[in-house]
N, C-alpha and C positions, 0 to 999 in steps of 0.2 A: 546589484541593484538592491533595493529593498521592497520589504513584503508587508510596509503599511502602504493602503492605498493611498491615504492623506499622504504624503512624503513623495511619493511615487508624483502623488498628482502637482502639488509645489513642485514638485525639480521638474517637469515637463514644464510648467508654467515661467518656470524662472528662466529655462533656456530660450523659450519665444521672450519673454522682457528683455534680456540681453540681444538678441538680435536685433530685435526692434530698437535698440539702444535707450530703453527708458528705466536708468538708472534708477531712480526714487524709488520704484515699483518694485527691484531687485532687491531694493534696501529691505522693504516690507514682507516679501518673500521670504528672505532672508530670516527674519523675525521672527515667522512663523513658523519655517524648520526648524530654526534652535529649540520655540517652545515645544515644537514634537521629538524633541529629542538628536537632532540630525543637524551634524554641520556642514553647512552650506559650500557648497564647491568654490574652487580658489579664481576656477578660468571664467572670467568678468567680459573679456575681447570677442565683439561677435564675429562671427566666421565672415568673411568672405562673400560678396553678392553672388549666387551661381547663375552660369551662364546660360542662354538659350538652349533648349535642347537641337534647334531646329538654326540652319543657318539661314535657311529662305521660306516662303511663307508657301503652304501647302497648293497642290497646282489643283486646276481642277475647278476652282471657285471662281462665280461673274461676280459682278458689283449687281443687286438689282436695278432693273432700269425706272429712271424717275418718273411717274404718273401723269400726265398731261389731262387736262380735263377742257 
């Protein structure tokens, strides 16, 4: 990794733009590592949606019931 916080903080930031898939943003990131010195990683493809942790929805809980007045 690296030991500028700026750089540090671009390449976190750049990894959420690629997931989120907003290329343009990656462009501009991009930009700003070169000016700090730091070329920008080559892997563009965002991961994968991850799954549920949970297959079913936790037991235990009511619906409240609707208020009658």
């Amino acid at each position: 990794m690296t030991e500028d916080p700026m750089v540090a903080a671009l390449l976190r930031e750049r990894q959420s733009l690629v997931q989120s898939g907003l290329t343009d943003r990656v462009a501009q990131v991009d930009e700003q590592l070169k000016a700090h010195g730091h070329t920008p990683p080559a892997d563009d493809k965002p991961a994968p949606a991850a799954k549920p942790s949970r297959a079913t929805a936790p037991k235990g809980r009511q619906q409240k019931p609707a208020e009658t007045t």
